[in-house]
mmCIF file of the C-alpha atoms, coordinates in Angstrom:
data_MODEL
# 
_entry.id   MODEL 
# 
loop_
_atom_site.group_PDB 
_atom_site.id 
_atom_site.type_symbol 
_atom_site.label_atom_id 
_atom_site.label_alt_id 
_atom_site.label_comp_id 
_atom_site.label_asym_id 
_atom_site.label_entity_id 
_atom_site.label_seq_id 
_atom_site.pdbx_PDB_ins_code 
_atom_site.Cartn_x 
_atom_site.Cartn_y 
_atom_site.Cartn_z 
_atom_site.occupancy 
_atom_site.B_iso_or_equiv 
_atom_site.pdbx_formal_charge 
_atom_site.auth_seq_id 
_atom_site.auth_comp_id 
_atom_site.auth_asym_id 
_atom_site.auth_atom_id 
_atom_site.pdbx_PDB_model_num 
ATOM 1   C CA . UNK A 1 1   ? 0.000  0.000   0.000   1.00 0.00 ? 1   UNK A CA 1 
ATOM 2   C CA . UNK A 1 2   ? 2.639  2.670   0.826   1.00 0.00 ? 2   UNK A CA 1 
ATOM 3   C CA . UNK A 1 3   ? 4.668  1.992   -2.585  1.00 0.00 ? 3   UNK A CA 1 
ATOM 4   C CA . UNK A 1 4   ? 1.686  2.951   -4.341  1.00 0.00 ? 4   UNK A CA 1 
ATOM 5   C CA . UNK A 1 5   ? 0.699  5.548   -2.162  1.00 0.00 ? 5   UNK A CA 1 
ATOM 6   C CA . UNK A 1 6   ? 3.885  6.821   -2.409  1.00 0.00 ? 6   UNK A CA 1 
ATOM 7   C CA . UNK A 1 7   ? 4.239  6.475   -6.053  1.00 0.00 ? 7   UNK A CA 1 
ATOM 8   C CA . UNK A 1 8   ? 1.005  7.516   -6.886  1.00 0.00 ? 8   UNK A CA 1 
ATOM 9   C CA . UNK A 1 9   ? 1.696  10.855  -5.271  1.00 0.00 ? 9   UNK A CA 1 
ATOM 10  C CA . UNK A 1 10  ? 5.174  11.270  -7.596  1.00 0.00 ? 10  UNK A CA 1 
ATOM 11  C CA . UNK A 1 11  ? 2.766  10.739  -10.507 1.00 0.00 ? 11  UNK A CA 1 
ATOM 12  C CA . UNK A 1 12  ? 0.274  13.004  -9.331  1.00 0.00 ? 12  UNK A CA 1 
ATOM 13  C CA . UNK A 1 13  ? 2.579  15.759  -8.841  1.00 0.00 ? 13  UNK A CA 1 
ATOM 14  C CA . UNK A 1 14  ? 4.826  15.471  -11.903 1.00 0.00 ? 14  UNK A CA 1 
ATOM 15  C CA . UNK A 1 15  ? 8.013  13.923  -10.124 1.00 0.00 ? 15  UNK A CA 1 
ATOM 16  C CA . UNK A 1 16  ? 8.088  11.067  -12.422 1.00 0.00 ? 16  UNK A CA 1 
ATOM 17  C CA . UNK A 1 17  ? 7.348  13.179  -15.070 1.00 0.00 ? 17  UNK A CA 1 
ATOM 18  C CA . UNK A 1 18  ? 10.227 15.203  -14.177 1.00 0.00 ? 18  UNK A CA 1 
ATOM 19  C CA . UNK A 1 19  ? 12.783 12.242  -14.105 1.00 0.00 ? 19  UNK A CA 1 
ATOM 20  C CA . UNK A 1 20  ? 11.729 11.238  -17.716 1.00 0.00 ? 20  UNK A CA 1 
ATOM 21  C CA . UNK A 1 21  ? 12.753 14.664  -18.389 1.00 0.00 ? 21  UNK A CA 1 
ATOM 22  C CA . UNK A 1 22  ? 16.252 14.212  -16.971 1.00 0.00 ? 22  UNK A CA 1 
ATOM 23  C CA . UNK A 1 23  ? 17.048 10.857  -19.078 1.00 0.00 ? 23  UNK A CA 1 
ATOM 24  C CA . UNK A 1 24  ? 16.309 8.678   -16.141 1.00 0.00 ? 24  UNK A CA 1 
ATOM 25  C CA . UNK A 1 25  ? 14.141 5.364   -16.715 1.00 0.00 ? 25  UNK A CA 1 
ATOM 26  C CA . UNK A 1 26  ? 12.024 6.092   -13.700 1.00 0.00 ? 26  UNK A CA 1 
ATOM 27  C CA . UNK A 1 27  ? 10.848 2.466   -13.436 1.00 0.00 ? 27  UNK A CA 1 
ATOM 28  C CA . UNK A 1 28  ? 14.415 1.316   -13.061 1.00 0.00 ? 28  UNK A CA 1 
ATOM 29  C CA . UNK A 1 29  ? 15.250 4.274   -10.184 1.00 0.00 ? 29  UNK A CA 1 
ATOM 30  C CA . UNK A 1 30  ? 12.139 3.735   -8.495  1.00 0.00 ? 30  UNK A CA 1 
ATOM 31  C CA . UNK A 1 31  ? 10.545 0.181   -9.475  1.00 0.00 ? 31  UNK A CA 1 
ATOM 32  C CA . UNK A 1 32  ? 13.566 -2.014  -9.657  1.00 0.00 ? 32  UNK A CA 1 
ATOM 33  C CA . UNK A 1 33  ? 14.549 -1.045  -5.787  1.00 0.00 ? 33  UNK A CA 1 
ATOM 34  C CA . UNK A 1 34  ? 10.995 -1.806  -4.619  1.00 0.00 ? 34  UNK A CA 1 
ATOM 35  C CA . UNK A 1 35  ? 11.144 -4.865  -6.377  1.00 0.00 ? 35  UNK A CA 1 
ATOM 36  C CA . UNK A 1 36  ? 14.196 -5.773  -5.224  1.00 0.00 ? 36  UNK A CA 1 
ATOM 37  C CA . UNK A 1 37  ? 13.869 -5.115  -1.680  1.00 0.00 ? 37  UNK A CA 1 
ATOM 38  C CA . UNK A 1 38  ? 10.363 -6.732  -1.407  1.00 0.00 ? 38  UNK A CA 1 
ATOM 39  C CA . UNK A 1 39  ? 12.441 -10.035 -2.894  1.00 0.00 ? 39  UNK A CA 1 
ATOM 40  C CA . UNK A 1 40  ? 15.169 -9.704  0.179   1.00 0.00 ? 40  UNK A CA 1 
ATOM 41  C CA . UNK A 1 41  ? 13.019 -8.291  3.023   1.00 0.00 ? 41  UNK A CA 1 
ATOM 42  C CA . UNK A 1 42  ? 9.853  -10.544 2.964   1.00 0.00 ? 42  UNK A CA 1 
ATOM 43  C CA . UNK A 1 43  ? 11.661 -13.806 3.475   1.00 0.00 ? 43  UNK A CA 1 
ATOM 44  C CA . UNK A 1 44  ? 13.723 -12.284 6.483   1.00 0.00 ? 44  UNK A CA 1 
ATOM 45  C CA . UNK A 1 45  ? 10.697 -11.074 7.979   1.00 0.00 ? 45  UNK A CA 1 
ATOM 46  C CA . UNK A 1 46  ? 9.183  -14.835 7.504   1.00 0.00 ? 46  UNK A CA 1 
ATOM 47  C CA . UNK A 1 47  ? 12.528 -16.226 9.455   1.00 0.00 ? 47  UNK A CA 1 
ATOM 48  C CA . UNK A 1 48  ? 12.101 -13.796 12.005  1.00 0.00 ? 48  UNK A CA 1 
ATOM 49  C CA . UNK A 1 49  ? 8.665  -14.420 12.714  1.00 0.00 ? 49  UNK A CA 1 
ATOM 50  C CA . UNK A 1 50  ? 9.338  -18.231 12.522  1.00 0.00 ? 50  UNK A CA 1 
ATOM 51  C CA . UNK A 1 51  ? 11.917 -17.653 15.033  1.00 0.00 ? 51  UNK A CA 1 
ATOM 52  C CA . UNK A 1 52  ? 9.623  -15.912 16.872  1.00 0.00 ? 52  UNK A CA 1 
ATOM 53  C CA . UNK A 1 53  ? 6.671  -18.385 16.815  1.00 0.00 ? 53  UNK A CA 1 
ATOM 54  C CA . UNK A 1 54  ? 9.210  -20.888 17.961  1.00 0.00 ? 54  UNK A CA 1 
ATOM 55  C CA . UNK A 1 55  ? 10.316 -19.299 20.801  1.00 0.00 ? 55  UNK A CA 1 
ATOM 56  C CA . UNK A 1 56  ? 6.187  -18.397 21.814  1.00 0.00 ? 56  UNK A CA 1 
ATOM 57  C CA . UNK A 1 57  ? 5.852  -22.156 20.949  1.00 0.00 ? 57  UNK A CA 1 
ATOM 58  C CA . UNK A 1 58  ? 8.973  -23.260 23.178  1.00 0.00 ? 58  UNK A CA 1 
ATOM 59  C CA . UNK A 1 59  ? 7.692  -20.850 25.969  1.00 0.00 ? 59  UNK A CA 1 
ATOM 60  C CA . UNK A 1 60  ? 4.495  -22.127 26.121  1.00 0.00 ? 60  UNK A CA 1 
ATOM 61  C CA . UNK A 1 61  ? 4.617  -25.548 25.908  1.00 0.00 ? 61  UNK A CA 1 
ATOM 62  C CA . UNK A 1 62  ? 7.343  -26.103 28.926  1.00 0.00 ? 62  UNK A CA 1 
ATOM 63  C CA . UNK A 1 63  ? 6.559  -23.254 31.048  1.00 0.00 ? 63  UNK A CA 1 
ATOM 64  C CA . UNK A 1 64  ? 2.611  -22.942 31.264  1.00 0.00 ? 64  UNK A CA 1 
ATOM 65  C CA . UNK A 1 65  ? 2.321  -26.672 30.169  1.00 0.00 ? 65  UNK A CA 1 
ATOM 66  C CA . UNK A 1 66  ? 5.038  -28.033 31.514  1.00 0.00 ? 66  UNK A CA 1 
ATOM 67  C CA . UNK A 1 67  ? 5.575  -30.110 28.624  1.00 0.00 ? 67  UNK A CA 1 
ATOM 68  C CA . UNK A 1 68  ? 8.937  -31.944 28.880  1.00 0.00 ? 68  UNK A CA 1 
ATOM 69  C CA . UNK A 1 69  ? 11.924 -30.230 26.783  1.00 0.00 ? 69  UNK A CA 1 
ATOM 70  C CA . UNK A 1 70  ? 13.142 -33.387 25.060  1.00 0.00 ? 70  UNK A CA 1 
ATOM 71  C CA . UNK A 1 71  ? 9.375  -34.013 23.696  1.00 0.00 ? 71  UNK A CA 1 
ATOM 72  C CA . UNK A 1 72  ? 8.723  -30.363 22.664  1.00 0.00 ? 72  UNK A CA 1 
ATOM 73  C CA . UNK A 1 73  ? 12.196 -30.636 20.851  1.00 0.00 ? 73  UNK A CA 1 
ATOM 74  C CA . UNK A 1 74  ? 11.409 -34.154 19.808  1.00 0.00 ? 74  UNK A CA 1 
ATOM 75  C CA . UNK A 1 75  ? 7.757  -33.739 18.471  1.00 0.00 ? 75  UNK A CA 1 
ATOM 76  C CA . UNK A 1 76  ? 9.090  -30.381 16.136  1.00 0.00 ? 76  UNK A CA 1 
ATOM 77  C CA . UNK A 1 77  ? 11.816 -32.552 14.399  1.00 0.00 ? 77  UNK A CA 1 
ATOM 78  C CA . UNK A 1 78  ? 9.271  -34.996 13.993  1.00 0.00 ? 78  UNK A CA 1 
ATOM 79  C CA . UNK A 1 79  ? 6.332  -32.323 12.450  1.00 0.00 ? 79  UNK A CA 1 
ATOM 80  C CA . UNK A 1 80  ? 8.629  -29.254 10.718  1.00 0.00 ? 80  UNK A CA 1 
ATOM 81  C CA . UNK A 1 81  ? 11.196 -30.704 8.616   1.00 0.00 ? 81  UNK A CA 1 
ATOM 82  C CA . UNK A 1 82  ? 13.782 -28.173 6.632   1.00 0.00 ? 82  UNK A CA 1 
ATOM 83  C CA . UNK A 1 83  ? 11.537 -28.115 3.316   1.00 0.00 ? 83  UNK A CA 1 
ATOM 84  C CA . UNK A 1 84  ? 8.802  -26.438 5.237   1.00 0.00 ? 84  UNK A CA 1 
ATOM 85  C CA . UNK A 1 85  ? 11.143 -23.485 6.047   1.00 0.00 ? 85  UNK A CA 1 
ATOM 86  C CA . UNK A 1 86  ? 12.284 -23.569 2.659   1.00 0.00 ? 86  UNK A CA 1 
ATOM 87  C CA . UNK A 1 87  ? 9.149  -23.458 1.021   1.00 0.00 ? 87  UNK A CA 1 
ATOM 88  C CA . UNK A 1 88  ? 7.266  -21.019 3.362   1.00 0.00 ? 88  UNK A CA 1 
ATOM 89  C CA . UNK A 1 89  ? 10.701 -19.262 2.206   1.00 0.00 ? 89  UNK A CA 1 
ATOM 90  C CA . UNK A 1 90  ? 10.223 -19.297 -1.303  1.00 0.00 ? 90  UNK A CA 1 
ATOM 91  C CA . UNK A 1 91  ? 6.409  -18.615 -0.879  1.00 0.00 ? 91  UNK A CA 1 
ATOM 92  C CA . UNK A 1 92  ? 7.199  -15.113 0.965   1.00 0.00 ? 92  UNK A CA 1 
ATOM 93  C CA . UNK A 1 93  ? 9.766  -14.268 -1.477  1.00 0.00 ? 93  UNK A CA 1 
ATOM 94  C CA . UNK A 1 94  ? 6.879  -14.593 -4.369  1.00 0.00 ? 94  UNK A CA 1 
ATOM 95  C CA . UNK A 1 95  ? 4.512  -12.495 -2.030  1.00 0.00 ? 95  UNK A CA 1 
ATOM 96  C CA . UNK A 1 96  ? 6.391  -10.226 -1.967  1.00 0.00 ? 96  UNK A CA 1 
ATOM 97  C CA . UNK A 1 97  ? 7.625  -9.941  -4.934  1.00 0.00 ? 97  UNK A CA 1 
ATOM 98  C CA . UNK A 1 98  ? 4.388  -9.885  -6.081  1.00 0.00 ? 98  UNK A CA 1 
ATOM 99  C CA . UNK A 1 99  ? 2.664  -7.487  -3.605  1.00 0.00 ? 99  UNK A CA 1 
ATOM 100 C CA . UNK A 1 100 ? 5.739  -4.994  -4.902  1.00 0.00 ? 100 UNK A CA 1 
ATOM 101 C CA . UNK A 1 101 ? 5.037  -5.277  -8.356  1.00 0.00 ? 101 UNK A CA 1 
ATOM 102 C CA . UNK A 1 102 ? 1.452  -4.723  -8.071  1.00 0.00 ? 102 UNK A CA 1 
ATOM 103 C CA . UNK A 1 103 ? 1.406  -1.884  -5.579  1.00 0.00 ? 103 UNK A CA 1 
ATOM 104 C CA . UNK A 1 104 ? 4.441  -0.207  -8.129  1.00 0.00 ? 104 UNK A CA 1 
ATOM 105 C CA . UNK A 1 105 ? 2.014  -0.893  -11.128 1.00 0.00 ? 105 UNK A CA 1 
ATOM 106 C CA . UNK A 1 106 ? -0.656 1.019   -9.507  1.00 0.00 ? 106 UNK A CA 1 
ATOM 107 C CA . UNK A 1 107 ? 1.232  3.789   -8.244  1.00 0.00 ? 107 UNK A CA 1 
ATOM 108 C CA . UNK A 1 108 ? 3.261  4.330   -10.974 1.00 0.00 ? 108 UNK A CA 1 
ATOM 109 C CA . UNK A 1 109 ? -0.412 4.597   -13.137 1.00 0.00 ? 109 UNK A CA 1 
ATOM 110 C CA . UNK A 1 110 ? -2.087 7.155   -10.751 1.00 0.00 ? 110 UNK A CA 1 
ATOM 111 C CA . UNK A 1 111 ? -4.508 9.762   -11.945 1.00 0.00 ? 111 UNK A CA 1 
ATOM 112 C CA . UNK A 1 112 ? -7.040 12.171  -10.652 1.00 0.00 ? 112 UNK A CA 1 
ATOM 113 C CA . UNK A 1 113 ? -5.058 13.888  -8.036  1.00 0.00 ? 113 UNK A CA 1 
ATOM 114 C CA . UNK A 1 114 ? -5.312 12.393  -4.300  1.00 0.00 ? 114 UNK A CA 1 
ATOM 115 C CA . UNK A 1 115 ? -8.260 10.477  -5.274  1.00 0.00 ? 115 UNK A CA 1 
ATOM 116 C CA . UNK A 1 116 ? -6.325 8.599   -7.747  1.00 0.00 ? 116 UNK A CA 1 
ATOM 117 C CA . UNK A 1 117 ? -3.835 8.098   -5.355  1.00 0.00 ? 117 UNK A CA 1 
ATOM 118 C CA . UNK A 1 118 ? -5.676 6.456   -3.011  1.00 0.00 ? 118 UNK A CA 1 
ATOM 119 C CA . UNK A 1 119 ? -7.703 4.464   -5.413  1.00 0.00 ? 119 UNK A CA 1 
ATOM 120 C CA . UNK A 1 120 ? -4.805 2.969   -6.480  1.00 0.00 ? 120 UNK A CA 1 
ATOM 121 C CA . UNK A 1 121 ? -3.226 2.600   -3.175  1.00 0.00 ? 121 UNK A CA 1 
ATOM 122 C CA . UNK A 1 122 ? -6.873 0.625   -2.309  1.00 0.00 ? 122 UNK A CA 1 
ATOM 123 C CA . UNK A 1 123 ? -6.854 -1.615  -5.594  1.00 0.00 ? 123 UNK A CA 1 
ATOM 124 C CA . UNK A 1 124 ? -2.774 -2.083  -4.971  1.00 0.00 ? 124 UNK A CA 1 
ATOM 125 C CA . UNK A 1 125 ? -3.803 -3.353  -1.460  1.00 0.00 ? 125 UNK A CA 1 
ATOM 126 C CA . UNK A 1 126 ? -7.080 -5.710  -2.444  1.00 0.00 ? 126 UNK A CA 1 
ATOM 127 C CA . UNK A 1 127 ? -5.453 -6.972  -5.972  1.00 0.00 ? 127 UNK A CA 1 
ATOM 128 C CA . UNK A 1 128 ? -2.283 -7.618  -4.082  1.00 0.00 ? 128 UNK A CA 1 
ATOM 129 C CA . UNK A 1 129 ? -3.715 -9.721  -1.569  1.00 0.00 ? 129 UNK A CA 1 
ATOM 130 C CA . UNK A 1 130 ? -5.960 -11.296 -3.580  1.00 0.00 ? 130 UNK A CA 1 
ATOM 131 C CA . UNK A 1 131 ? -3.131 -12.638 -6.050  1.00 0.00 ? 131 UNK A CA 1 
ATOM 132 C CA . UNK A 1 132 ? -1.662 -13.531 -2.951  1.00 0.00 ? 132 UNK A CA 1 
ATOM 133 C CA . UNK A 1 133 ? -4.574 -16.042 -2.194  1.00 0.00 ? 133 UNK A CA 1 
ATOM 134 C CA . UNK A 1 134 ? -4.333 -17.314 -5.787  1.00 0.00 ? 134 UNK A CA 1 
ATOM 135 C CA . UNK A 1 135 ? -1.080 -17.637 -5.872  1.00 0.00 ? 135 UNK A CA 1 
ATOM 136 C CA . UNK A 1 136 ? -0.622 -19.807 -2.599  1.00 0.00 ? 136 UNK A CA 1 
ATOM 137 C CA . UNK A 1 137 ? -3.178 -21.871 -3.633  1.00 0.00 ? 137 UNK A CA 1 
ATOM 138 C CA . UNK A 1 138 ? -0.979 -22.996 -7.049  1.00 0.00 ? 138 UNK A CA 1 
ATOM 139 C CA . UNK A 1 139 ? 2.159  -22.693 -5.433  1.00 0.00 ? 139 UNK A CA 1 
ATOM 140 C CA . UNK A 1 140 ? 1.059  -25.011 -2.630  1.00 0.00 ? 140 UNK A CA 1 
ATOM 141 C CA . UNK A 1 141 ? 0.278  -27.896 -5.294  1.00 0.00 ? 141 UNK A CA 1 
ATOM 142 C CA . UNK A 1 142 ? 2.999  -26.690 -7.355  1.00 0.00 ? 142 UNK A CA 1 
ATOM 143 C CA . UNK A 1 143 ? 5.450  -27.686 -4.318  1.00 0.00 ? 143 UNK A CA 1 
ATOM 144 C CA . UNK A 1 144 ? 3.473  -30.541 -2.983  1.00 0.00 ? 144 UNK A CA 1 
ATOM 145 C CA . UNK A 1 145 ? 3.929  -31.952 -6.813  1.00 0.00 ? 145 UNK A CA 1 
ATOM 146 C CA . UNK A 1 146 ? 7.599  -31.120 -7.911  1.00 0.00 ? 146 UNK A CA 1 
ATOM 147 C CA . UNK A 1 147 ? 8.577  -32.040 -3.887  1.00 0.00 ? 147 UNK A CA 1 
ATOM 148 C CA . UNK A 1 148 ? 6.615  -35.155 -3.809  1.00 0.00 ? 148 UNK A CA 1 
ATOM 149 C CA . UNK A 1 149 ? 5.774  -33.902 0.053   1.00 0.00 ? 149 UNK A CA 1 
ATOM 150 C CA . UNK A 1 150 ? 3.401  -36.514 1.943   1.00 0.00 ? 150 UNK A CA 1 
ATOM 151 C CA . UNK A 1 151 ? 1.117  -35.443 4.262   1.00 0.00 ? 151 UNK A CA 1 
# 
């Protein structure tokens, strides 16, 4: 939502406009970066917040349960194996990828002053999240094919 906001309001008030004028390809200094930090940033958010769930999940389970430490250990090796963090990995990467590019789009094709911009900071957000749903639906059986993964 902010990339297009914030592109959106560039376009709206001529600052893209004004780069084109200068010689520079405005989708590679401004696209590209988004692009390429949504790639890099999404997946270390997803380890961070797996790290995080972990810990929540260690903390719960053997101080309010009580649940021995060798059997919380022992039952995670047995139910998360390495593919899962490397294909919730992958997944994010595609989000986010794919949130960037769409939010960029509409952004970058803002009209109609701040009412285009936040139109198209509103269909960046619902388009985005709904190729989001689509797209972990296919990449799920995508994976589950090519990685032959058993439930």
């Amino acid at each position: 939502g902010a990339m297009a906001a914030r592109l959106g309001t560039m376009r709206v008030s001529e600052q893209i406009d004004a780069l084109e004028v200068m010689g520079v390809d405005p989708k590679q200094y401004l696209v590209a970066p988004r692009l390429l930090a949504a790639i890099i940033t999404v997946p270390l958010l997803c380890a961070v917040f797996d790290f995080i769930a972990m810990v929540g999940a260690h903390l719960l389970c053997i101080n309010l349960l009580g649940l021995d430490e060798a059997i919380f250990w022992d039952k995670i090796q047995l139910w998360i194996k390495p593919s899962d963090i490397t294909q919730g990995l992958i997944k994010s990467a595609v989000f986010g990828v794919t949130f960037a590019a769409i939010c960029t789009n509409k952004g970058f094709n803002a009209k109609g002053g701040a009412k285009g911009v936040g139109e198209a900071t509103n269909e960046g957000v619902v388009n985005s999240m709904v190729m989001v749903i689509v797209l972990n639906f296919f990449l799920t059986n995508l994976i589950r094919f090519y990685f032959a993964v058993t439930e």
